[in-house]
C-alpha positions in Angstrom: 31.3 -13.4 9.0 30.9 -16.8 8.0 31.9 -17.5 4.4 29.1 -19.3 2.1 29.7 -22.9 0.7 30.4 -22.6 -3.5 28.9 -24.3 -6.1 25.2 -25.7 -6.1 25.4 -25.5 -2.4 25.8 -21.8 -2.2 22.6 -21.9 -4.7 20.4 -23.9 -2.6 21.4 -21.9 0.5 20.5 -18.9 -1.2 17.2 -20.2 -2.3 16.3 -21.0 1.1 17.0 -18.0 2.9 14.9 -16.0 0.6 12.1 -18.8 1.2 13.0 -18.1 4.7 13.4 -14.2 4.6 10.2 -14.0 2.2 8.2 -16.0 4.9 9.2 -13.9 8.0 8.4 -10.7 5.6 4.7 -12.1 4.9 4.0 -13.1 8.6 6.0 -11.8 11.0 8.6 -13.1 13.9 8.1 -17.0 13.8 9.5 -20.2 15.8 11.6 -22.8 14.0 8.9 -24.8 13.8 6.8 -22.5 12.3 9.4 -21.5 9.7 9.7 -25.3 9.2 5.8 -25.6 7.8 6.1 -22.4 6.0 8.7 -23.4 3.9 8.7 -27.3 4.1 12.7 -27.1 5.1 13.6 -29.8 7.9 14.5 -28.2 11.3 18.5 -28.6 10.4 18.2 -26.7 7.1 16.1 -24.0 9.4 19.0 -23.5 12.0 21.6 -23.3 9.1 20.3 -20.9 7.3 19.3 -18.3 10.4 22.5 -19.0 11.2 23.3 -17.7 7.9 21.3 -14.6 7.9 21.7 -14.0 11.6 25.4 -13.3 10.9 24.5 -11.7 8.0 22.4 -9.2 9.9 19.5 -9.7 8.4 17.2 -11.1 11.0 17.3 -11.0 15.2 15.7 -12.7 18.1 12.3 -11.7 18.7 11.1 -12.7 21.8 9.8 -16.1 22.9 6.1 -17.9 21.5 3.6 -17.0 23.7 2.7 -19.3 26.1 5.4 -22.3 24.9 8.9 -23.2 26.7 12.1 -24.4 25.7 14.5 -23.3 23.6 12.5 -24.2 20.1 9.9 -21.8 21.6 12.3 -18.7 21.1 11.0 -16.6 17.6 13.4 -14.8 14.9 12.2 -11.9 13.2 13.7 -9.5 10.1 16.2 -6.9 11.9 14.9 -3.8 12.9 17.8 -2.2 11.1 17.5 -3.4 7.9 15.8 0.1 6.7 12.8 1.6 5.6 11.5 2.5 1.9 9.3 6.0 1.3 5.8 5.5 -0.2 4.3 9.0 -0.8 0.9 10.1 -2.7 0.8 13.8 -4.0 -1.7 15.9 -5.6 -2.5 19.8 -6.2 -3.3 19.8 -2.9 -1.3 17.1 -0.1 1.3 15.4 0.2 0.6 12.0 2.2 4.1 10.1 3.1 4.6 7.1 5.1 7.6 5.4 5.6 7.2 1.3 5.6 9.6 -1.5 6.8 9.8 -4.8 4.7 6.7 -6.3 6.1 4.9 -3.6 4.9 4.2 -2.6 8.0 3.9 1.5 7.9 6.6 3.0 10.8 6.0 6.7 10.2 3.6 8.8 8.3 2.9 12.5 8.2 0.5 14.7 5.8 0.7 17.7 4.6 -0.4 20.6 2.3 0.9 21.3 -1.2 -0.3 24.4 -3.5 -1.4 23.7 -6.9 1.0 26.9 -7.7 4.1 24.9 -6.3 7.0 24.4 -8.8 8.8 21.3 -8.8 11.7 23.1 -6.1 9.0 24.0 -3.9 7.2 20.4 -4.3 10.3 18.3 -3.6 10.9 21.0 -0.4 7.3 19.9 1.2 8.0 16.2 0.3 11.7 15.9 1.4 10.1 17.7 4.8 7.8 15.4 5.5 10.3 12.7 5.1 12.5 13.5 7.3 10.1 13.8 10.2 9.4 10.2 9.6 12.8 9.5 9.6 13.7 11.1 12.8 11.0 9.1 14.4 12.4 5.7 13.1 15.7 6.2 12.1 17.9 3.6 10.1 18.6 4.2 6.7 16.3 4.5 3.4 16.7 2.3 0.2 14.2 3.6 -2.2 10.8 5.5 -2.7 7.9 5.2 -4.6 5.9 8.4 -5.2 2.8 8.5 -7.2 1.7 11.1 -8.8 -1.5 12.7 -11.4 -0.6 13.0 -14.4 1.0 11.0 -17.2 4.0 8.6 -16.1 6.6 7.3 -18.7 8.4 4.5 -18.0 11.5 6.9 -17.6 9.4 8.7 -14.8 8.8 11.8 -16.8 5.8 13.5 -15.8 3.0 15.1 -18.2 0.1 17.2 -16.9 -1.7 20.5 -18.0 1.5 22.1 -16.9 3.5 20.0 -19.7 5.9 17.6 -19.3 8.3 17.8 -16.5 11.6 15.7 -18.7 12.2 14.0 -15.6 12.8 17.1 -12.9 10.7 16.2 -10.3 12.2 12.7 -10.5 16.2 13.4 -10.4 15.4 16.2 -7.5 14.0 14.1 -5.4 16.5 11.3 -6.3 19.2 13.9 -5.0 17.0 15.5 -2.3 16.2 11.8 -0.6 19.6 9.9 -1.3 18.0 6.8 -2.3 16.5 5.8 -6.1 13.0 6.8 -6.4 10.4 5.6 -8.8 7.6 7.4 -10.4 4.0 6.0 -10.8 0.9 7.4 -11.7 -1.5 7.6 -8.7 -4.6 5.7 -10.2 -2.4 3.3 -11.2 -1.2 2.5 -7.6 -4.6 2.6 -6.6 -5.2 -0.2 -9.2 -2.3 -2.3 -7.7 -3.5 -1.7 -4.2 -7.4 -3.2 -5.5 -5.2 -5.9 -7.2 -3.4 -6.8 -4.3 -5.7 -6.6 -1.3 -9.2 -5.4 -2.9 -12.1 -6.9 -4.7 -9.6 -6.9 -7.7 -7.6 -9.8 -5.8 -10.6 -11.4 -7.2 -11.0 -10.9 -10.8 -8.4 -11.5 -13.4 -9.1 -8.1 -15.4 -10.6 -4.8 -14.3 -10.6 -1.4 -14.9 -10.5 0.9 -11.6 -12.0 4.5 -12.1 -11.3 6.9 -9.7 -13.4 9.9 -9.8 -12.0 12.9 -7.5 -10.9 16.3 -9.4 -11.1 14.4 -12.4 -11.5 10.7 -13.8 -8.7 8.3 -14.5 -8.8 5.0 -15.0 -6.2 1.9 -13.5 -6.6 -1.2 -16.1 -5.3 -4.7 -15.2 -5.1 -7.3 -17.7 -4.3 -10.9 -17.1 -3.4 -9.5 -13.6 -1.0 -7.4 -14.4 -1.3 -3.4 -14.5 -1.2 -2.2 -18.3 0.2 1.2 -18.2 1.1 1.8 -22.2 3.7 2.3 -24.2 4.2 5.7 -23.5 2.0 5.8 -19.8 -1.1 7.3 -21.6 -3.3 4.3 -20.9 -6.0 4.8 -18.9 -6.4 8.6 -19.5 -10.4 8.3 -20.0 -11.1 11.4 -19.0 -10.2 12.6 -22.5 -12.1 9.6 -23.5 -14.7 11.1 -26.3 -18.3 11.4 -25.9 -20.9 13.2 -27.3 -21.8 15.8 -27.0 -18.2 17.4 -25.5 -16.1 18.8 -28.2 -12.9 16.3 -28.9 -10.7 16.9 -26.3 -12.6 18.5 -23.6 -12.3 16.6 -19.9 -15.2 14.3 -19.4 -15.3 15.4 -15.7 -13.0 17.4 -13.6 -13.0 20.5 -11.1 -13.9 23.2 -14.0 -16.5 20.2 -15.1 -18.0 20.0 -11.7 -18.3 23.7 -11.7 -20.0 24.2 -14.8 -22.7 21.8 -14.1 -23.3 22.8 -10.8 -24.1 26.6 -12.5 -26.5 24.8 -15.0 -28.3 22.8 -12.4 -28.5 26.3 -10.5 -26.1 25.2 -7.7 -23.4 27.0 -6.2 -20.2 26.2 -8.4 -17.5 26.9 -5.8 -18.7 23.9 -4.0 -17.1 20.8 -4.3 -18.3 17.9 -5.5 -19.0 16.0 -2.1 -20.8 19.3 -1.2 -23.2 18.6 -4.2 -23.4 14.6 -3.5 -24.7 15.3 -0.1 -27.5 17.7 -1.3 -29.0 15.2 -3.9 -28.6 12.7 -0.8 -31.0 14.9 1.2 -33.2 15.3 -2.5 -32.0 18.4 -3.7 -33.6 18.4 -7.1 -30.9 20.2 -8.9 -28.1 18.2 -7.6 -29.7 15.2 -8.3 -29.9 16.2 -12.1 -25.6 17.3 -11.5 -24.9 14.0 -10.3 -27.0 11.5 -13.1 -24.8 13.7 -15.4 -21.8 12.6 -13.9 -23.0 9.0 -13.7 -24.0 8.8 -17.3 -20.2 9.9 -18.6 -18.6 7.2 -16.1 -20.9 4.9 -17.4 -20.2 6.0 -20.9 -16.7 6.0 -20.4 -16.9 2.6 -19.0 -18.9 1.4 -21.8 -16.3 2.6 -24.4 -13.3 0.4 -22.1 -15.3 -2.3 -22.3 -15.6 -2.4 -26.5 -11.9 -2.1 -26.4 -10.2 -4.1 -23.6 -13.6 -6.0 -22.4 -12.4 -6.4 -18.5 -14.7 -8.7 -16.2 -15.5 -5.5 -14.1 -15.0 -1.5 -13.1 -14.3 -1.0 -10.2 -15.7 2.5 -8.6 -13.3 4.0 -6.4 -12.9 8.0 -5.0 -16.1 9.5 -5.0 -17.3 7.1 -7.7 -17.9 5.2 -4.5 -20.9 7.5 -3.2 -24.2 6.0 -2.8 -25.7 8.8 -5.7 -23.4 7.9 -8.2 -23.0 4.5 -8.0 -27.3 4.5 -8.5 -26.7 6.9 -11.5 -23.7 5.1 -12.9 -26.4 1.7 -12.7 -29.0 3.6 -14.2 -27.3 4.4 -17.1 -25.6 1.0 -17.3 -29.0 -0.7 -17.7 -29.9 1.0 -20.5 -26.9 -0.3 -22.1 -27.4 -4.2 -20.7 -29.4 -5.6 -23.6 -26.0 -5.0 -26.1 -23.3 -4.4 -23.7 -23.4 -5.9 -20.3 -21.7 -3.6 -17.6 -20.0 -4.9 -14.2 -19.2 -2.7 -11.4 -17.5 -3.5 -8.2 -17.0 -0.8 -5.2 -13.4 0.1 -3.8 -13.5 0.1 0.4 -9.9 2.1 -0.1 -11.6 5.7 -0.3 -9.2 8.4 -1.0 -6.3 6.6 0.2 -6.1 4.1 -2.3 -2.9 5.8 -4.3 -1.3 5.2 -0.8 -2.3 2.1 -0.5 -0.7 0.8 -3.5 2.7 3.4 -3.2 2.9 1.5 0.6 2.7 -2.1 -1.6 4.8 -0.8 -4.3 7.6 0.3 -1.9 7.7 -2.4 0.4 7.9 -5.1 -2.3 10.7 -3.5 -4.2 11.7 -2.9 -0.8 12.3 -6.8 -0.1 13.0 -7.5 -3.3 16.4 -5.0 -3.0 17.1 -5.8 0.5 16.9 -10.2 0.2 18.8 -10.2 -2.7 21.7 -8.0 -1.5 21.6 -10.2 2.1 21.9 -12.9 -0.5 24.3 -12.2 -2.9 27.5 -14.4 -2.0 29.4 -11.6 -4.1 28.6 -8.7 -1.5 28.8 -11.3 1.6 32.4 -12.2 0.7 33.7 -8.4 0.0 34.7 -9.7 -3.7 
């Protein structure tokens, strides 16, 4: 293994294989020439530092430019063995896990069914199953995982729902389950990142994200960054008051859903999309069910916007259905003359959380994987 230079030229070498590792990470297998414009490093700084990394085992010849000759037609790509990193979205009722290289690029992915009644054990079980049948199909080994999760987050990946809080459980079992450090993250929050990264909230420099589904939560990005609170509680609108609920009763949620559909004379062991597609077709009592639940995300939106003021919402989940987003508008408008409402609309659907786990893991994925290719300390065995 070749030994790096010391001093400041150990730094720069450094600095450009990341430039280099970053670039084939972004965009795939790429000539020296194309690595050359991607990172503005002449040709012989190029060969020296694949050199580098080839040795290093971090990247691998990948097959020649289509349709060029020669020897500077040849491409280089990441190794195939550098590992994989777990993204996984759960909720009371799946469990979605997909297994991602450092390009982001997903190499496995399996789905499955969870039961509300589940205890942590149980949970971890389905999780950890679903794992390793995308590991059997790839193979190589796992660095990390990023699951998210309803419920309240803290930084320490404690988890709080209506069940209590968790001190951590669910967290240090799959930690020992998987092998590999695992990080906890609220799932409207990765769907927040996800619209930050590749959505219409690549876009804006602050937004709120509300995802309605079996109840509503809310993703907030300020100054492009997600805000998750000192103690993970932000963006927990659903408890947001409004009159004329009680203090402390959910805003919307399953038992929510229910008990409007029995007041509008609808059948309340239907779910919501069940009810979405009747007022569609003009049923007169699901229409009335779903301007209810487009006034309280409106109002809920309205009461974000006198505290953070973001330059939009964002609807996402089944906030996204044609019905709502008109009675969400409706109520808006009524609002416009002192409190001007923007709303945006997610193309994610349901797999948003996933979306932004997939992100999540595959960064912190690179970010582990460059910096221990890098790291003159590990290269040298010292």
């Amino acid at each position: 293994m070749t030994r790096p230079l010391a001093g400041p030229q150990t730094l720069l070498r450094a600095i450009n294989g990341r430039a280099i590792l970053e670039s084939l990470a972004s965009e795939g297998p790429q000539t020296r020439t194309d690595l050359m414009a991607a990172t503005g490093l002449s040709r012989t700084a190029v060969s020296q530092v694949l050199r580098m990394l080839e040795s290093a085992g971090a990247v691998a010849p990948a097959g020649v430019e289509p349709g060029a000759r020669g020897p500077a037609a040849g491409r280089v790509g990441l190794h195939p063995s550098l590992g994989t990193a777990v993204a996984v979205h759960v909720d009371h009722r799946s469990a979605h896990v997909a297994l991602v290289d450092a390009t982001g690029a997903v190499r496995a992915e399996r789905h499955g069914a969870v039961a509300e009644r589940d205890d942590t054990a149980r949970r971890v079980d389905r999780i950890v199953a679903l794992v390793d049948e995308c590991r059997a199909e790839v193979g190589g080994p796992v660095h990390l995982a990023v699951i998210g999760v309803p419920g309240i987050v803290s930084a320490e990946g404690m988890i709080r729902n209506e069940q209590g809080p968790d001190g951590g459980a669910f967290r240090a079992t799959l930690t020992d389950r998987l092998g590999c450090a695992v990080r906890i993250e609220n799932d409207v929050n990765l769907a927040a990142l996800a619209e930050l990264s590749h959505g219409v909230g690549a876009a804006l420099s602050s937004f709120a994200l509300l995802l309605v589904d079996d109840g509503l939560g809310a993703g907030i990005i300020i100054d492009g960054a997600l805000h998750r609170g000192a103690s993970g509680v932000a963006g927990e609108v659903t408890y947001v008051p409004q009159s004329p609920l009680p203090l402390g009763a959910p805003v919307l949620n399953d038992q929510v859903y229910a008990d409007l559909a029995l007041v509008n004379g609808l059948d309340q062991t239907l779910p919501l999309p069940v009810h979405l597609r009747a007022a569609a077709e003009g049923d007169r009592g699901a229409q009335a069910m779903a301007a209810e639940i487009g006034r309280r995300i409106a109002v809920v939106a309205g009461t974000v916007s006198l505290v953070l003021d973001p330059e939009a919402f964002v609807l996402s989940g089944y906030g996204t259905h044609p019905v709502l987003v008109d009675a969400v508008h409706r109520t808006a408008e009524q609002y416009a003359p002192r409190l001007p409402l923007r709303f945006e609309l997610s193309e994610f659907g349901p797999e948003a959380p996933l979306l932004g786990a997939i992100g999540e893991a595959s960064a912190a994925l690179r970010a582990t994987l460059f910096t221990r290719i890098l790291s003159p300390v590990e290269r040298t065995g010292h």
